[in-house]
N, C-alpha and C positions, 0 to 999 in steps of 0.2 A: 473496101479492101485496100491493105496499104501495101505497095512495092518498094522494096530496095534499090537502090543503087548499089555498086559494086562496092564502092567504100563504104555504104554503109552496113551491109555484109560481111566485111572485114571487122568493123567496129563493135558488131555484134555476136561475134566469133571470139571475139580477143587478139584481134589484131592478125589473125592468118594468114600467110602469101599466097601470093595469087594462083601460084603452080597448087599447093594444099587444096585451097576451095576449088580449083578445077578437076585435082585426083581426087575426093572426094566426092562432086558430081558424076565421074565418070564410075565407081564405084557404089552408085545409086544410095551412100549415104546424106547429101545434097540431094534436093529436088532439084529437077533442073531450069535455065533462067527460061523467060519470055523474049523474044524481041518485042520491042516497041519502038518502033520507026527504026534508026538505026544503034539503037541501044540495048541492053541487055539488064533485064530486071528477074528479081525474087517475088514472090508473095509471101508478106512478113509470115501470115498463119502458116504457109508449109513448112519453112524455115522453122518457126518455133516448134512444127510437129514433130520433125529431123531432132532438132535438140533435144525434144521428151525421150523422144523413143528411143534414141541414142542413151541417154543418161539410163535407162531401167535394166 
C-alpha cells in the first residue's frame, strides 16, 4: 500500500489548496489522513476510490 504525502495529494487532485482538501475531508468526500509519527498521510487506493466514485 502506497501513502501520500500532503503535496503529493495536491498533485494528484490538480493542484487543490490546502483549505479545499481539508473541506473536503471534513465533508466525508476525502477519506481521511493517517497519522504516522508526526505526519499526516492518505492511502493512495482510498484516495483513488474518492475520485471513482466522485466522477459517476
Amino acid at each position: 500500500m502506497r501513502y501520500l504525502t500532503f503535496r503529493d495529494l495536491q498533485e494528484k487532485l490538480g493542484g487543490r489548496g490546502r483549505t479545499t482538501i481539508y473541506r473536503d475531508v471534513e465533508l466525508g468526500r476525502l477519506p481521511k489522513p493517517v497519522k504516522i509519527g508526526s505526519r499526516l498521510y492518505w492511502a493512495e487506493a482510498d484516495i483513488d476510490a474518492a475520485i471513482a466514485a466522485h466522477r459517476q
